[in-house]
C-alpha positions in Angstrom: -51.0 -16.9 -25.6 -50.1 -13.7 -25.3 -46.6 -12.3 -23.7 -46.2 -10.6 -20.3 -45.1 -7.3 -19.9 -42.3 -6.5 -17.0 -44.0 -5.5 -13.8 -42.1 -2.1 -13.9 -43.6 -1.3 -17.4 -47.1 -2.5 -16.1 -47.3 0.1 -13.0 -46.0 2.9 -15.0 -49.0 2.3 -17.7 -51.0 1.9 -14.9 -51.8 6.4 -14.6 -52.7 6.3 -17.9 -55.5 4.0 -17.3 -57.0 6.3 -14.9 -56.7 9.5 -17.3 -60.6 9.0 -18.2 -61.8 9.6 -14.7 -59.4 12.4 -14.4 -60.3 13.8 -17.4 -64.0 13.2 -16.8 -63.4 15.3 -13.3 -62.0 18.1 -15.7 -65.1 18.1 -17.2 -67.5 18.1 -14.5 -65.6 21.4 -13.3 -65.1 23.3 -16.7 -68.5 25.0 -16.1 -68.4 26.4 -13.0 -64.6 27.8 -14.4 -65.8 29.6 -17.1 -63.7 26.8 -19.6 -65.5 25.9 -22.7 -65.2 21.9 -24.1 -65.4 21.0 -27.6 -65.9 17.1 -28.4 -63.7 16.2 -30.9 -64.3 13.1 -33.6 -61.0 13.0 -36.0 -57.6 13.5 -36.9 -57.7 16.5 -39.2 -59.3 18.5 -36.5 -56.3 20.7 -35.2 -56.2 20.4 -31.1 -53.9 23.8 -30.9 -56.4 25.5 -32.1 -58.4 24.0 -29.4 -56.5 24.9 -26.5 -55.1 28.3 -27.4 -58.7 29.3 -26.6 -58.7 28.3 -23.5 -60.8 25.0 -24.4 -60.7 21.3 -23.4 -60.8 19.1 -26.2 -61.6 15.4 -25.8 -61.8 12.9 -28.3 -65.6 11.6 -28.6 -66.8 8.0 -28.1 -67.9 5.5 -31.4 -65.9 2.4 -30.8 -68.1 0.2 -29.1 -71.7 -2.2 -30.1 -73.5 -1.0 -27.4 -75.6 2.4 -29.1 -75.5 1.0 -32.8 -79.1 -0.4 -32.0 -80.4 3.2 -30.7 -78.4 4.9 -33.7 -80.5 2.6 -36.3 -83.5 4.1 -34.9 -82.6 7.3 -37.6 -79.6 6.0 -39.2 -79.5 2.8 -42.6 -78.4 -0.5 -40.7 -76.2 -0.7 -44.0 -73.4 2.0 -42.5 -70.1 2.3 -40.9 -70.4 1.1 -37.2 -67.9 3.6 -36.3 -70.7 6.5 -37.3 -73.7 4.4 -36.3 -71.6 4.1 -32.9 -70.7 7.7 -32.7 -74.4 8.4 -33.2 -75.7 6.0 -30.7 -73.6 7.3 -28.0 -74.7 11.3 -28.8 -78.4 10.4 -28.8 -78.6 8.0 -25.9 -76.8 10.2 -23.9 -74.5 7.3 -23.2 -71.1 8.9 -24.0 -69.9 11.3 -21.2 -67.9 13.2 -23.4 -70.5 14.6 -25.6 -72.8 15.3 -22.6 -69.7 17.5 -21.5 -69.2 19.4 -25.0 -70.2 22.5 -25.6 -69.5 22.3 -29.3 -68.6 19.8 -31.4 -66.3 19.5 -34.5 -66.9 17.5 -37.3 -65.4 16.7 -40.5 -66.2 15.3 -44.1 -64.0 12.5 -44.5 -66.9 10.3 -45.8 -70.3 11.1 -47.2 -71.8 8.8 -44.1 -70.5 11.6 -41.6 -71.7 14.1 -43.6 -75.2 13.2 -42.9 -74.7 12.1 -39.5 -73.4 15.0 -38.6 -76.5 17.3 -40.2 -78.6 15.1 -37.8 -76.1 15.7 -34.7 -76.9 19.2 -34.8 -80.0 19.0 -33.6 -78.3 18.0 -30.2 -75.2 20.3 -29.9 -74.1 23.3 -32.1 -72.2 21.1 -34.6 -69.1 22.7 -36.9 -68.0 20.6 -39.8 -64.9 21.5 -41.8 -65.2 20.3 -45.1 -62.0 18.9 -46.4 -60.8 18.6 -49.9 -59.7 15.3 -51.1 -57.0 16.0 -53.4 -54.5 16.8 -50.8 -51.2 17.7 -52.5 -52.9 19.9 -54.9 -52.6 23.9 -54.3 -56.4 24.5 -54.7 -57.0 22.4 -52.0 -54.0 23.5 -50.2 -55.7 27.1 -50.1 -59.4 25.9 -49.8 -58.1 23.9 -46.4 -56.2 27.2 -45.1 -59.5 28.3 -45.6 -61.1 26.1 -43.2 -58.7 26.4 -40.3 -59.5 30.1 -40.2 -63.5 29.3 -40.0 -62.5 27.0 -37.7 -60.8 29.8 -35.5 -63.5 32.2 -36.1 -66.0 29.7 -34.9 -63.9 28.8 -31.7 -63.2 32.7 -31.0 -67.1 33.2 -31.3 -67.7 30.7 -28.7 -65.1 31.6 -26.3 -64.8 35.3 -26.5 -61.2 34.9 -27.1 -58.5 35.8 -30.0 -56.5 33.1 -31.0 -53.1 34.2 -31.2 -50.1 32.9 -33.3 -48.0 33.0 -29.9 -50.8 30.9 -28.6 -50.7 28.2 -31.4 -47.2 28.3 -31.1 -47.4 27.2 -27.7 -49.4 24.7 -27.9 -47.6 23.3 -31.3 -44.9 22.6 -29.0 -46.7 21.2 -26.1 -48.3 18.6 -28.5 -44.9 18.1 -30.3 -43.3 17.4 -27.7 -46.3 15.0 -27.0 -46.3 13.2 -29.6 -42.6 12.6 -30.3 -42.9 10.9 -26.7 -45.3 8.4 -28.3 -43.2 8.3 -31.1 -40.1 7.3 -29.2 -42.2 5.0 -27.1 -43.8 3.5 -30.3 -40.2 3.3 -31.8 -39.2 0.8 -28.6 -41.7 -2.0 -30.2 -38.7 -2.3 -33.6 -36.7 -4.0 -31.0 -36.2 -7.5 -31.2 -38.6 -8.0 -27.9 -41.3 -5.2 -27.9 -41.8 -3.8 -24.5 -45.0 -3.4 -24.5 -47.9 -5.5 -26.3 -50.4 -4.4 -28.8 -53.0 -3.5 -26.7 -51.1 -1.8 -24.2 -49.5 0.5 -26.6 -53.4 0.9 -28.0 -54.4 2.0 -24.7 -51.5 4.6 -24.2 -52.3 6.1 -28.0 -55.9 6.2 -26.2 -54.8 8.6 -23.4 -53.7 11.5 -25.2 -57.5 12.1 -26.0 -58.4 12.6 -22.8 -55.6 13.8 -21.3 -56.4 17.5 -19.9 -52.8 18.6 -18.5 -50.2 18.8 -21.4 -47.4 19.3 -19.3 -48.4 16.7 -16.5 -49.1 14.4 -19.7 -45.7 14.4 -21.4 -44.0 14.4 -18.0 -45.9 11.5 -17.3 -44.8 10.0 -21.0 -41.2 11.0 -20.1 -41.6 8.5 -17.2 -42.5 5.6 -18.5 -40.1 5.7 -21.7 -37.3 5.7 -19.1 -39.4 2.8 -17.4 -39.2 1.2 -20.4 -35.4 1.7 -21.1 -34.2 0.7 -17.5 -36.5 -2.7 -17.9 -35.9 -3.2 -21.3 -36.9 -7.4 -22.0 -34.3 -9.5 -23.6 -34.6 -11.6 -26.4 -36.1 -15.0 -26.3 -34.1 -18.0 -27.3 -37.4 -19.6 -28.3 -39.2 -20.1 -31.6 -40.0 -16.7 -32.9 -43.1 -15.2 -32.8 -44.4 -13.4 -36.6 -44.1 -9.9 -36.1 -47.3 -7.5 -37.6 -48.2 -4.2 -38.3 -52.0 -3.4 -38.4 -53.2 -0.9 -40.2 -57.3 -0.1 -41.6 -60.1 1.9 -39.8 -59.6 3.5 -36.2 -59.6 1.2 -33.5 -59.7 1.3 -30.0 -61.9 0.1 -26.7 -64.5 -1.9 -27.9 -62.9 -2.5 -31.3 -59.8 -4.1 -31.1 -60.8 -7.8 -31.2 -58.5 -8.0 -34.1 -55.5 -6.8 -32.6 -56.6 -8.8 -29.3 -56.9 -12.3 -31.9 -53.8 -11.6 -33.3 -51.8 -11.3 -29.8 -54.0 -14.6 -28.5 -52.8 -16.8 -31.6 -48.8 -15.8 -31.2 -48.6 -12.5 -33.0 -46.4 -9.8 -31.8 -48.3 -6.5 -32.6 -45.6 -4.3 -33.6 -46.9 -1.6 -35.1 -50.1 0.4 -36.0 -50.7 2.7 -38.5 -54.4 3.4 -37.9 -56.0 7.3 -36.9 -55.6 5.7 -33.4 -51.9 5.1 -33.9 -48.5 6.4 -35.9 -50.5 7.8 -38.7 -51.7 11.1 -36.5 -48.4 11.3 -34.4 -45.3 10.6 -36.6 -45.0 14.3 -38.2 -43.9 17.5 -36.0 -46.1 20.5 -37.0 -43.6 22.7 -38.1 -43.8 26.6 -36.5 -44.1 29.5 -38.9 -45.5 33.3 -38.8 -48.9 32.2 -39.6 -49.3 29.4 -37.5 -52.9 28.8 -38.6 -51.6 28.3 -42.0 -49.1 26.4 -40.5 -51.7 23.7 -38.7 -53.5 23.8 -42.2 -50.6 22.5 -44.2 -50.3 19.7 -41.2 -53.1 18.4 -40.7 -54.2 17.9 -44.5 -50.9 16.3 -45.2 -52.6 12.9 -42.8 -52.9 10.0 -44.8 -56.2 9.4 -44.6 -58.1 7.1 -46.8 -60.6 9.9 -47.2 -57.7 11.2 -49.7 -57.6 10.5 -53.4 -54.7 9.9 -54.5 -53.5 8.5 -51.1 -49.9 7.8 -52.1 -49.0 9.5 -48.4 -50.1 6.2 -46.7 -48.5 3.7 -49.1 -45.1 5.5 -48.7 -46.0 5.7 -44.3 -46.9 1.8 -45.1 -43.7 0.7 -46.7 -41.3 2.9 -44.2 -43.1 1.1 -41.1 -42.9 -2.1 -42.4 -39.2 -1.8 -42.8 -38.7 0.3 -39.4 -40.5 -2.0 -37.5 -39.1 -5.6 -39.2 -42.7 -6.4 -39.6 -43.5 -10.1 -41.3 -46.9 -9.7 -42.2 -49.8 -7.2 -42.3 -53.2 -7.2 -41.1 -55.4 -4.6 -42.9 -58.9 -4.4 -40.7 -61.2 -2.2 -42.2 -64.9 -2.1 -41.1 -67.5 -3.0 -42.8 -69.6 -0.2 -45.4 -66.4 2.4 -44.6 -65.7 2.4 -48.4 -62.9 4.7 -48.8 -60.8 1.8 -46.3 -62.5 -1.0 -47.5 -61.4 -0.2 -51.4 -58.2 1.1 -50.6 -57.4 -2.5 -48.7 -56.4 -3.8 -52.5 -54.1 -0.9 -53.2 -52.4 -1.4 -50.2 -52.1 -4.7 -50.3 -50.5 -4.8 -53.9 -48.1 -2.3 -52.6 -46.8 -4.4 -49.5 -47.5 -7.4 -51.4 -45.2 -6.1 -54.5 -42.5 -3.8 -53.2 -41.8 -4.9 -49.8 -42.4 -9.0 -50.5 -45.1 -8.5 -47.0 -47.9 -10.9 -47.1 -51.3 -8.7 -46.6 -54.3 -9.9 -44.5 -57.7 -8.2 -45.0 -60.3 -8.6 -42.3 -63.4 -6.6 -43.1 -65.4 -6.9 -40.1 -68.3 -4.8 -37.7 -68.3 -4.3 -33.8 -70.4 -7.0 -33.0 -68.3 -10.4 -31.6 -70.4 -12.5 -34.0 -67.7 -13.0 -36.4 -64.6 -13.7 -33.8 -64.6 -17.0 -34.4 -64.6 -17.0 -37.7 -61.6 -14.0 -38.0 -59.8 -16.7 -35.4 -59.7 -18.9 -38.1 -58.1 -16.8 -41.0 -55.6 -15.2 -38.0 -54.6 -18.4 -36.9 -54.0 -19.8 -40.6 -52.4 -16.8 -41.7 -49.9 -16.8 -38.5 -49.4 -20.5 -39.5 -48.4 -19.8 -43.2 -45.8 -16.7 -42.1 
């Protein structure tokens, strides 16, 4: 069974759970203000960029089963879920989000989004940065640089506004400040008794994509880390319970059953180094003259599976699973995302080999079909640690 979290902790999650409608509110509005929205599907896509124009960025939906059938009407059956989901949600008009966004940025971190997002731009104007997979070489560093500035010009186009470095700047710190919150929040679950569980601290990396208001936001973060101080759990004189870090594809609503099996058999989720976790939040974007340069040099340096070599996640691997006293890992990737999916035996030769961590793989879909059967290999694999 999973743990309880303190009633104090609980109500002061409890505004973050409502950030969707707020944000959906936002939305609703942005038209009849003159504010443009841009739908946003990854990581490398720089949000300051975003919102020194004056725009809303939200984080589009492709976590859930539901649209994968309407997606396979155009797309292979034999392809991520995550894009199939993504795809779904855009043509069924299912996904609030999209319906909202006025553009929408892409991104070539796998050959299956490539493609999808030729056929999303028959629905919304569509701008896809292509990104160079050889991250730490100089070519790439320039081709990248590159990028951001189409980027920019293509925002500016759209919202009759000049981006300004002053601009960026501001909003480098707003969203630094932002994310070393999480990060100190996150940084709470090391403790001998995390405050939080798994899938609560899922849901809070969730609300920064839809959170409107960076101010109100990061106050609201400020909150609840002193919450979590002032109610901080003590530690159990009971049996204890094998500590994990997940890492893999995204996850979130709709895709967590992995996380959620883990927690049900005894696992304390400690850590997660997914796009929807530490991996996108741990660094600072460090300000410089040319802050578009800047946010180039930041946002390629993500450890992204997408990367080849991708010795940036090993190295993020191995320093979380020593931060966070983790006893085991479990690496879910989804099925037919290849660049994850290959990368799991890397990673788990690494953990395996250097930090003496026993490795899980679970290569699964969105459909529940399989739960019972991932229950098993949890449950065992809890057993053995």
């Amino acid at each position: 069974m999973t743990r309880t979290t303190h009633p104090a902790i609980k109500a002061a999650l409890k505004p973050f759970t409502l950030l969707s409608e707020h944000c959906q509110r936002h939305l609703a509005e942005a038209p009849e203000n003159g504010i443009k929205v841009a739908g946003i599907y990854c990581a490398f896509a720089p949000e300051e960029l975003v919102r020194a124009a004056g725009m809303i960025p939200v984080s589009l939906c492709g976590k859930d089963e539901k649209p994968i059938a309407v997606a396979e009407t155009e797309l292979p059956a034999a392809l991520c879920p995550l894009i199939k989901s993504s795809y779904g949600f855009a043509l069924s008009g299912t996904c609030p989000y999209f319906a909202a966004a006025d553009v929408i940025i892409g991104e070539t971190t796998c050959d299956g989004k490539k493609k999808m997002f030729e056929r999303m731009a028959s629905l919304k104007p569509v701008h896809v940065m292509q990104l160079p997979y050889a991250a730490d070489s100089a070519p790439a560093k320039e081709f990248w640089r590159s990028e951001v500035q189409r980027l920019k010009a293509f925002i500016e186009d759209h919202t009759g506004r000049v981006i300004t470095d002053e601009a960026l700047a501001e909003q480098a710190d707003l969203l630094n400040t932002r994310n070393e919150a999480l990060m100190a929040i996150s940084e709470l679950m090391a403790g001998p008794v995390p405050p939080l569980t798994g899938r609560e601290m899922l849901m809070l990396m969730e609300s920064r994509n839809v959170a409107v208001d960076l101010p109100a936001y990061n106050a609201m973060l400020n909150d609840l880390l002193q919450t979590i101080l002032a109610n901080a759990p003590e530690e159990s004189r009971g049996k204890k319970k094998p500590r994990v870090l997940v890492t893999g594809c995204p996850m979130g609503s709709g895709s967590d059953k992995v996380l959620k099996l883990v927690e049900e058999l005894g696992g304390l989720v400690v850590a997660q180094e997914h796009c929807g976790g530490l991996k996108s939040i741990f660094r600072p974007v460090t300000k410089e003259t040319n802050m578009v340069n800047a946010l180039a040099d930041h946002y390629l340096g993500t450890p992204c599976a997408c990367m080849s070599p991708n010795t940036r996640r090993l190295d993020l691997l191995k320093d979380l699973v020593t931060q966070f006293r983790a006893d085991a890992v479990v690496d879910a990737t989804l099925q037919n995302c290849h660049p994850y999916t290959v990368e799991h035996t890397t990673v788990a030769e690494t953990l395996e080999n250097e930090c003496d961590t026993p490795v899980l793989h679970v290569n699964t879909g969105y459909s529940p079909s399989d739960t019972e059967q991932i229950r098993i290999r949890v449950e065992a694999f809890l057993e053995m640690i």
